[in-house]
Every structure is written in structure tokens, then in C-alpha cells.
N, C-alpha and C positions, 0 to 999 in steps of 0.2 A: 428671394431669401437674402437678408441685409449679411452683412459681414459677420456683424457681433455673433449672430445666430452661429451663420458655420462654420466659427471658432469656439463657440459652447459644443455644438455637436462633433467637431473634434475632438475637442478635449472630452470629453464622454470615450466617445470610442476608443480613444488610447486608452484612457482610465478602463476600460471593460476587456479592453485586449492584455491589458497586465494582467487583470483578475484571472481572466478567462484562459491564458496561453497556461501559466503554470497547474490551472485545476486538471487541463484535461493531460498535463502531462503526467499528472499524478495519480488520475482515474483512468486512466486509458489503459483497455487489457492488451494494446500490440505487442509484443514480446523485445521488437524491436526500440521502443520507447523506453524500456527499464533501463538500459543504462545514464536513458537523456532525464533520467527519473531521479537517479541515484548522486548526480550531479550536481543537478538543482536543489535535492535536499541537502548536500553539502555545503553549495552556495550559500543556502537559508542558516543554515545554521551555524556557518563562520563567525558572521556576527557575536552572535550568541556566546559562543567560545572564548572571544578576545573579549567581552563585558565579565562571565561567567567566572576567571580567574581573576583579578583583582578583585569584584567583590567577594571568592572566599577566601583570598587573602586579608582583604579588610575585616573578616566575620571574625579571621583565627585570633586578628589584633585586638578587637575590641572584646571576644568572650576570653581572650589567653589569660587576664589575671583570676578572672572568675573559675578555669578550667583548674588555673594553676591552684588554689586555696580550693577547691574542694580537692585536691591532688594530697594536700599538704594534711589537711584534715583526716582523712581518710588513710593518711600514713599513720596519724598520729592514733586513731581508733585501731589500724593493727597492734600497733606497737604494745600499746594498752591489752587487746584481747588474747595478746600471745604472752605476754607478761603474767596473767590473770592461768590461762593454759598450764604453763610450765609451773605457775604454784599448785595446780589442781592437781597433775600428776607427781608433784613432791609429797603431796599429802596421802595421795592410792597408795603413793608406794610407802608410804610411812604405815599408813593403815594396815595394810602386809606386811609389815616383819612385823610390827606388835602383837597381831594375828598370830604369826609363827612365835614369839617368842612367849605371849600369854600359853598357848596350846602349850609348848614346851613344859612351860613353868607347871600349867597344871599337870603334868604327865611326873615331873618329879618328888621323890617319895623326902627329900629336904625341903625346911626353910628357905626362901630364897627373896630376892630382890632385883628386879630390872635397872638397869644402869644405862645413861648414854656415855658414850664417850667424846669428851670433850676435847682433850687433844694429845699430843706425842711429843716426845724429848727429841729436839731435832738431833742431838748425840746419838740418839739412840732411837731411831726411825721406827726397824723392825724389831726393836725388842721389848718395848715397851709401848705404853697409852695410861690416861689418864680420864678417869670416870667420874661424875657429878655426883658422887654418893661416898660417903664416912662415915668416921667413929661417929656422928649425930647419927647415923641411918642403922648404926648397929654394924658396921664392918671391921676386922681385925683380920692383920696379916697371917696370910698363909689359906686364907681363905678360896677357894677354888673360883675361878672365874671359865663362865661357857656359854656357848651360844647354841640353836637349835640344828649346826651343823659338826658341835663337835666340842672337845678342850679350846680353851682361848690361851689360859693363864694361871695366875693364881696374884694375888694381893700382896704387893711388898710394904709397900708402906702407905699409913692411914693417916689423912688429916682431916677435921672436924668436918669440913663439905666434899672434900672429895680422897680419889684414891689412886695410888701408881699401882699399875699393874704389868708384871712382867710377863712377854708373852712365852707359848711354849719352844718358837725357837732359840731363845735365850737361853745360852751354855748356864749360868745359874738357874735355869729352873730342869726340877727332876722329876717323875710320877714315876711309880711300878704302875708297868703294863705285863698283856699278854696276845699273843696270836691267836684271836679270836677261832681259825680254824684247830689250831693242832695245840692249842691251850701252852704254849711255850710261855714260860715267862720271865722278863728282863727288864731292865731300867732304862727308858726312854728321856732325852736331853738334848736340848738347843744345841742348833751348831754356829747359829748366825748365819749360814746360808740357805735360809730359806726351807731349809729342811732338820728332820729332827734324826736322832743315832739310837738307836736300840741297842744295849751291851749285855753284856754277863749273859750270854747264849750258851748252850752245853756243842760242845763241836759236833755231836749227833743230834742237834736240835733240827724238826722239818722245818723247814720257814722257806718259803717262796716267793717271787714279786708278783705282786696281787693280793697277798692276804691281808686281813684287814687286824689292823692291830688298837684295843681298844684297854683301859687305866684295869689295875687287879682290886682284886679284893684287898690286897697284902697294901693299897697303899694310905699311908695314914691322913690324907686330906682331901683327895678325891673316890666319889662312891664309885664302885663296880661299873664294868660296863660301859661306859661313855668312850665315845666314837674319839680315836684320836690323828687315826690317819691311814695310811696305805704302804704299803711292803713296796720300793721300789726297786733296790738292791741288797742282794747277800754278798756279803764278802768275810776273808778271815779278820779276826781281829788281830789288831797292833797294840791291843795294851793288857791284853789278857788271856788265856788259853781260851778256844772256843770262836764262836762266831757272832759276825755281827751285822748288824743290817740297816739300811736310811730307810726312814719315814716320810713320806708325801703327807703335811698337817692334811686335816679335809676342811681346817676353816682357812677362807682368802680372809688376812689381817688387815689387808691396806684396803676392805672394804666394807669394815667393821663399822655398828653407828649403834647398834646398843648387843649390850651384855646383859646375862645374868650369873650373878652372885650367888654359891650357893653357900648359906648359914651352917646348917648341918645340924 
């Protein structure tokens, strides 16, 4: 055998012993080989590890702007579908009070007319508002203003498109009412704090907190019956014999977005 030869067949046999040494340490069931198993795969796969990080670093650089613009994109279709959202539930909820306030309207045995309101006398926050409807719409002061939860007001002053209206806790405005339970009846009026005053009570009047007190017959702008508020306190009166008592309105004012007018 020449030289050349049995250095080819070396070179074989090492080449077959690398192959060979790692297969059977990998296929071999001796229980004693697994750890010399777990090693060599380790070995193998070092490599792998140290190529495997740069390249997905290099993947994050090359896709990051493309990552970044559908990022951007995909902001800007929320922005848009949440936008689009909060008008849909503006308009449900618009849909529901005209709901309530049509249903009202038909339930009243007066002329009347839906009004939005359009803004407030920053002087005068809680005692007044200002509604998109006038003397062109047919409205004149003194006119009673309500909503489907109650008295609002009534019409102070009319201008050709719109109208002031003062509310019921405004010490200027006055209805005869009466305690819906025990038929007492007295003159309810603004205090500016948020609540309204019941007077001219007989000192043997029942009235209690809770009872619900709603406009009389006896009053000359507003019809019978309409809801105006809640019995909060009895106390004596300080400007007349007899007793008197605070009214809880039952309409929220600072959450007002339409009224109706009633004609009569």
C-alpha cells in the first residue's frame, strides 16, 4: 500500500469517527451516556447561539421601520374608530331624551314646543339658560318651561330666535304648589342654593321630608300637577306665622340639553 493510499484511508477513518463518535452518543440507550449526550448537544449548539442573536438583531433593524408605520397606522385607525364611537353614543343618547321628551309632550293636555338649550349667563350660572326658540316660534314671557322630570322655569324674556329663561331656583321666580300627600298648599321660590322654599304654610300644616310637592291648580302659568321637587326640611318660618319647608327640584339643571315650552 503506497503512502498516498494510507493517508486517503486515514483521512476517511477520522472523517467516519467524527460522524460516528457523536451518532452513537446520541442513540445510545446507556443511561450513563446522557449526561455525555447533553453536553455535546450543548456543544452543538453554542455555535448556533452566538450567529442566532445578531441575526435577530439585524431582522429587528431592518423590519423596525416597516414595524414602526404599521404601529403608526394602526394608531391612527383607532383614533378615527374611537372618534366615530363616542359620536354614535352622542347621538343614542340624543335619541333617548327626545324619546323621553316627545312621550312627555304627547302625554300633555297643552300646546307646547321642544327647545334646546343653548347656553347660560355666566352671572347667573344656576339661575338662568338660554334656548333656541322665540317670539318667531310663538313664545311670550311667563310662559312655563319643563322637562319630563319636572318644572325647569318659566320664560323671562323673548327674543325673535331665542329665549331667557329663569330657573326654578331663582329667588324671582314663584309657582303656587301643593303637598301632593296631604293637599297643603303654599308658594314655592328660588333660593339660589340649589334648592327651592315653600312658604305661607298654616302652623298646623302636615308636611314631612319625603313628601313630594308638585305646582296647584290656584297657579296662573303653570297646569296642575307637575312634579316639582321633594320635602327635604320642615322648619318654622322667619317671615310669617306658620311653617315652612325646602324643596329638593327633581330636575339636575346643570344637565339640561332640551326643554319643553308649554303654550297653554
Amino acid at each position: 500500500m503506497s503512502k498516498v493510499e494510507f493517508k486517503k484511508r486515514q483521512k476517511f477513518f477520522i472523517y467516519g469517527l467524527i460522524i460516528l463518535v457523536p451518532f452513537l452518543l446520541i442513540v445510545h440507550p446507556l443511561p450513563g451516556i446522557i449526561p455525555l449526550k447533553i453536553k455535546f448537544i450543548d456543544l452543538a449548539a453554542l455555535p448556533l447561539k452566538f450567529v442566532s442573536v445578531p441575526v435577530q438583531e439585524i431582522r429587528k433593524i431592518i423590519f423596525y421601520r416597516k414595524i414602526y408605520r404599521e404601529n403608526q397606522k394602526l394608531r391612527k385607525e383607532y383614533e378615527t374608530l374611537k372618534s366615530r364611537l363616542i359620536g354614535l353614543q352622542e347621538v343614542l343618547l340624543e335619541n333617548k331624551r327626545y324619546e323621553k321628551l316627545l312621550e312627555f309632550k304627547r302625554d300633555l293636555m297643552f300646546s307646547s314646543i321642544v327647545a334646546t338649550v343653548i347656553g347660560r349667563d355666566p352671572s347667573h350660572w344656576n339661575a338662568e339658560l338660554i334656548i333656541d326658540k322665540g317670539k318667531q316660534d310663538g313664545l311670550q314671557t311667563g310662559m312655563p318651561v319643563v322637562s319630563p322630570l319636572g318644572v325647569v322655569g318659566k320664560i323671562a324674556e323673548v327674543a325673535p330666535s331665542m329665549s331667557k329663561v329663569i330657573l326654578l331656583t331663582d329667588p324671582n321666580f314663584s309657582v303656587a304648589a301643593l303637598v301632593q300627600d296631604t293637599r297643603e298648599g303654599g308658594l314655592v321660590s328660588g333660593t339660589l342654593q340649589g334648592v327651592c322654599r315653600m312658604r305661607y304654610l298654616s302652623s298646623d300644616a302636615i308636611v314631612r321630608k319625603g313628601n313630594v310637592v308638585v305646582t296647584s291648580h290656584m297657579s296662573s302659568s303653570f297646569p296642575a300637577g307637575l312634579l316639582i321637587g321633594q320635602v327635604i326640611a320642615v322648619q318654622e318660618s322667619q317671615s310669617s306665622p306658620g311653617i315652612e319647608c325646602l324643596v329638593s327640584p327633581a330636575v339636575s339643571f346643570s344637565q339640561l340639553e332640551e326643554v319643553i315650552v308649554i303654550k297653554k
